[in-house]
C-alpha atoms as a printed R data frame, in Angstrom:
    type eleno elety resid chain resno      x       y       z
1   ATOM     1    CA   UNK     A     1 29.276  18.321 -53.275
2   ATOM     2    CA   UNK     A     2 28.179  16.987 -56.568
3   ATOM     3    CA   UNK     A     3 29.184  12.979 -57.010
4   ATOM     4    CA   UNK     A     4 32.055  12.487 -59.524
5   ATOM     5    CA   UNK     A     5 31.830  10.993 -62.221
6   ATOM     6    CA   UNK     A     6 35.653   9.394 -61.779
7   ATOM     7    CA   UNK     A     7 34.426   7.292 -59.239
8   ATOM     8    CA   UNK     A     8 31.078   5.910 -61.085
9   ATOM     9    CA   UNK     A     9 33.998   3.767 -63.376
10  ATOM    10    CA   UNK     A    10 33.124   0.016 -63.390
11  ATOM    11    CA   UNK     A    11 37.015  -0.363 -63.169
12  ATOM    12    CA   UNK     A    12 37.207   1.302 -59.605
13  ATOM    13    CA   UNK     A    13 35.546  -1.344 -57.474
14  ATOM    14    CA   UNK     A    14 35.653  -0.505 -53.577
15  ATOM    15    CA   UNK     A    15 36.402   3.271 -53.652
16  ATOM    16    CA   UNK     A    16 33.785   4.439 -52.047
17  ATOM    17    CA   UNK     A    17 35.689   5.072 -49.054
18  ATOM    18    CA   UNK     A    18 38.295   7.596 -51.598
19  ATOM    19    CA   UNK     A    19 35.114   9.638 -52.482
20  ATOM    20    CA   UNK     A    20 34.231  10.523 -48.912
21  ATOM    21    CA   UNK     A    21 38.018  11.454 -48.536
22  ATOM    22    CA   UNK     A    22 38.023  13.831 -51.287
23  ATOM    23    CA   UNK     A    23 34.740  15.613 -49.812
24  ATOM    24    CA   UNK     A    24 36.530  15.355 -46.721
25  ATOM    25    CA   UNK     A    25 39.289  17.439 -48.318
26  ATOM    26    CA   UNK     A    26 37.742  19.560 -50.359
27  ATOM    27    CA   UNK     A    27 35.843  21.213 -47.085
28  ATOM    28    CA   UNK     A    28 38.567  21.110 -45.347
29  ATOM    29    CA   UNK     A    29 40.170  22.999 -47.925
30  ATOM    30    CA   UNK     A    30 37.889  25.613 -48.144
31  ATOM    31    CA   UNK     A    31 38.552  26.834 -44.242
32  ATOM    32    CA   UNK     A    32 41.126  30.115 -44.035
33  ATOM    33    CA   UNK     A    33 41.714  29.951 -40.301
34  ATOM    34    CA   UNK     A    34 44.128  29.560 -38.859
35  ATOM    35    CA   UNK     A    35 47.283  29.821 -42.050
36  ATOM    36    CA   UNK     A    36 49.120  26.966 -42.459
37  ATOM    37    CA   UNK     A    37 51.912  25.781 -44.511
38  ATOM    38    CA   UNK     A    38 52.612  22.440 -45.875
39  ATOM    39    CA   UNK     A    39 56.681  21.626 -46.618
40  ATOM    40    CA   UNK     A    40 57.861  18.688 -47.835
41  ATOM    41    CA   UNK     A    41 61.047  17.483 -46.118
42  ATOM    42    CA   UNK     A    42 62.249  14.769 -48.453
43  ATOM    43    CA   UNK     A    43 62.098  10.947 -47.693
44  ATOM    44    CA   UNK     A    44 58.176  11.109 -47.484
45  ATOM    45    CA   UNK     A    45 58.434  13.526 -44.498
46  ATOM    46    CA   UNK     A    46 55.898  16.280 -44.435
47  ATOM    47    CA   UNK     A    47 56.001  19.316 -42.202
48  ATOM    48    CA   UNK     A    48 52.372  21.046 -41.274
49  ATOM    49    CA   UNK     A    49 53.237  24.792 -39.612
50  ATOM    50    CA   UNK     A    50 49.709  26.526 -38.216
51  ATOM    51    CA   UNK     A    51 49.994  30.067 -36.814
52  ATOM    52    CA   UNK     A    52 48.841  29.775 -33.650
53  ATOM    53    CA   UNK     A    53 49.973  33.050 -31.730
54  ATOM    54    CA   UNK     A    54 48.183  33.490 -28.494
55  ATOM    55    CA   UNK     A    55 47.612  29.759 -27.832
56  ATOM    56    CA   UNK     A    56 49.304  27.670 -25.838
57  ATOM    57    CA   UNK     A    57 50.146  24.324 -25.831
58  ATOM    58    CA   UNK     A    58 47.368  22.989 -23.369
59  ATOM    59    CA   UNK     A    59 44.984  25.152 -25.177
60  ATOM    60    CA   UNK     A    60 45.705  23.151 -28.799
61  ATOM    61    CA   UNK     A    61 44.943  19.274 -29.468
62  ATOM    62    CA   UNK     A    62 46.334  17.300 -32.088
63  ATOM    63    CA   UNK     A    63 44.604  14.131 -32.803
64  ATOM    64    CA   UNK     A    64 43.804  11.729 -35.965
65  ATOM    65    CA   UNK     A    65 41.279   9.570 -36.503
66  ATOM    66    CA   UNK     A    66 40.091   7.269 -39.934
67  ATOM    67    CA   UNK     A    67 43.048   9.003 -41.301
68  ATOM    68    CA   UNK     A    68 42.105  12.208 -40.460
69  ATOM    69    CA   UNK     A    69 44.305  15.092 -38.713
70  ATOM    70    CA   UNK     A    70 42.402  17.251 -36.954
71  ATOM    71    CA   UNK     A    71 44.250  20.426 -35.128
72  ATOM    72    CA   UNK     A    72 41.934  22.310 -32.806
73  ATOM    73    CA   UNK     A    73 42.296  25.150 -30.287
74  ATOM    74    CA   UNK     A    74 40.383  26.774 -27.726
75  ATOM    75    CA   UNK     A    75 40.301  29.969 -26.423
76  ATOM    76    CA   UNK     A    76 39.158  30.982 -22.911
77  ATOM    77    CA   UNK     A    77 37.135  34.188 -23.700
78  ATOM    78    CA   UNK     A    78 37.170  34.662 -19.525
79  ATOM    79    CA   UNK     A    79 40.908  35.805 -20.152
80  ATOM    80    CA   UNK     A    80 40.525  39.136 -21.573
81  ATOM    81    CA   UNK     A    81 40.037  41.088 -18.604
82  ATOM    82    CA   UNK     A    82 37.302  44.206 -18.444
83  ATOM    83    CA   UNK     A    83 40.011  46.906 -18.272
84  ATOM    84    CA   UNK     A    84 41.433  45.874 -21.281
85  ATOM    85    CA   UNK     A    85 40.225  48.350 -23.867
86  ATOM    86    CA   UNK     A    86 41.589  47.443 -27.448
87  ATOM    87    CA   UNK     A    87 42.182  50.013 -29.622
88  ATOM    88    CA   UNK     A    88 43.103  47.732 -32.480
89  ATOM    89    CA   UNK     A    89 42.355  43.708 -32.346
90  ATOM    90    CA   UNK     A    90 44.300  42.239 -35.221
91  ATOM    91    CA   UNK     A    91 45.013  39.138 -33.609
92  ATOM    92    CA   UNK     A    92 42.316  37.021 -33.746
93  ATOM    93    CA   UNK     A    93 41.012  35.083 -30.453
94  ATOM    94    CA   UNK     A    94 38.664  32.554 -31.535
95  ATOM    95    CA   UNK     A    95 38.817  28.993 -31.721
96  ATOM    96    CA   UNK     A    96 39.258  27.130 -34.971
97  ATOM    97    CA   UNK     A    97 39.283  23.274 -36.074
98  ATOM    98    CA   UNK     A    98 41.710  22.822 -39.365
99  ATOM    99    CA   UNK     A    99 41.462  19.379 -40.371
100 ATOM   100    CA   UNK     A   100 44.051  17.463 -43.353
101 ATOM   101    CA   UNK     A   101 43.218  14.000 -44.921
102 ATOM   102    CA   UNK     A   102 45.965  11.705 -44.293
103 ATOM   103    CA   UNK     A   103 47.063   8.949 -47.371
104 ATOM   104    CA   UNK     A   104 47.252   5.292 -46.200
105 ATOM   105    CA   UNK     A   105 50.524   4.821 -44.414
106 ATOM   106    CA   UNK     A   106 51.148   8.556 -43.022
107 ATOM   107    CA   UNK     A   107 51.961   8.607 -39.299
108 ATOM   108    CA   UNK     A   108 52.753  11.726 -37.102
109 ATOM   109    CA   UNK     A   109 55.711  12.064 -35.490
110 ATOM   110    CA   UNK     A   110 55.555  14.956 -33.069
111 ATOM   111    CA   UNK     A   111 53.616  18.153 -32.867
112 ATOM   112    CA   UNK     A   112 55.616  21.501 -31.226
113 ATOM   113    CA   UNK     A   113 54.723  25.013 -30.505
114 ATOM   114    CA   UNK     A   114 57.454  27.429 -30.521
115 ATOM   115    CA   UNK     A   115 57.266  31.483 -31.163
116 ATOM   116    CA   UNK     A   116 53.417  30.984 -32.267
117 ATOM   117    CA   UNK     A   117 53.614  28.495 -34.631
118 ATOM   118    CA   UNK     A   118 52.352  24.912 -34.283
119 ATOM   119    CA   UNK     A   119 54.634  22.378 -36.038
120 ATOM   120    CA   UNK     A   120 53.322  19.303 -36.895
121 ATOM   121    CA   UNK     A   121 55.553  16.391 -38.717
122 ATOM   122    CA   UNK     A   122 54.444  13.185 -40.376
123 ATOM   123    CA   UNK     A   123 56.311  10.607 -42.474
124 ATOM   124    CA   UNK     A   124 55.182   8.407 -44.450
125 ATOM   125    CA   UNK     A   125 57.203   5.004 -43.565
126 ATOM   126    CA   UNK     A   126 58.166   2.639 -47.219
127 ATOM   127    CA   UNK     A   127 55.743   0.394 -47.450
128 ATOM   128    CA   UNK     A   128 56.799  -3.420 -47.881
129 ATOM   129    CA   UNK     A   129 56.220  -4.747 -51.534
130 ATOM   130    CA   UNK     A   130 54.392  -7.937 -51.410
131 ATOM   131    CA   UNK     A   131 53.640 -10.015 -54.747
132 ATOM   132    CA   UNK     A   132 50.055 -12.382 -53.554
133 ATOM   133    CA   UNK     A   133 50.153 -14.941 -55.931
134 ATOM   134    CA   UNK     A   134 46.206 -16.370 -56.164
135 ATOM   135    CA   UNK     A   135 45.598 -20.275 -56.762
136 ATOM   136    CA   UNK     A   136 43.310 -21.176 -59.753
137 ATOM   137    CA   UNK     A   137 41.139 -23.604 -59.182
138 ATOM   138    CA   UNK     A   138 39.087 -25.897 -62.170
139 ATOM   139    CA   UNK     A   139 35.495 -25.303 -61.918
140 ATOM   140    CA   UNK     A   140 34.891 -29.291 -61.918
């Protein structure tokens, strides 16, 4: 990814850490598998909803890490067995990693898997306003 020129401002001191997250997110963003929708559920909640048919729960981990969701799932190719002969195979049964950059503050609540979808829901808890007043000091 090229560097942006947004953060090469002398006014934004320290964001180096912001520019990783936005390369972060924009390869993230360019993975199709599995579909996923985002919702927004008011009050800061946010609802993630993978399709995950044919997984189950101990096959899918949810974890996050320097603010980073990551859903992945594993398939066990040993469980197709050799008499099954597929005429069609729609359903795809291959593993995927889906990651999502989380903002300062998010925190997931609960992941569940019901009728092949994975439901994932974070809030995002009101921060406490704090005024830091700084002491000036003379320079002699």
């Amino acid at each position: 990814m090229n560097r942006s020129v947004l953060f090469d401002s002398p006014f934004l001191l320290g964001f180096e850490h912001t520019r990783s997250l936005v390369e972060r997110a924009a390869k993230a963003a360019a993975e199709s598998y599995p579909p996923y929708n985002v919702e927004d559920r008011g009050d800061g909640g946010i609802r993630i909803t993978l399709a995950v048919a044919g997984f189950s729960p101990d096959q899918l981990e949810v974890t996050v890490e320097d603010r980073q969701l990551t859903i992945a799932g594993r398939r066990d190719d040993n469980l197709t067995r050799p008499e099954d002969a597929f005429l069609h195979r729609g359903i795809a049964a291959r593993g995927f990693i889906r990651s999502f950059v989380l903002a300062d503050g998010m925190v997931v609540e609960e992941a569940c898997l019901e009728h092949g979808l994975l439901h994932i829901d974070l809030s995002r808890p009101e921060p406490e306003k704090r005024i830091l007043r700084i002491q000036i000091r003379s320079g002699s």
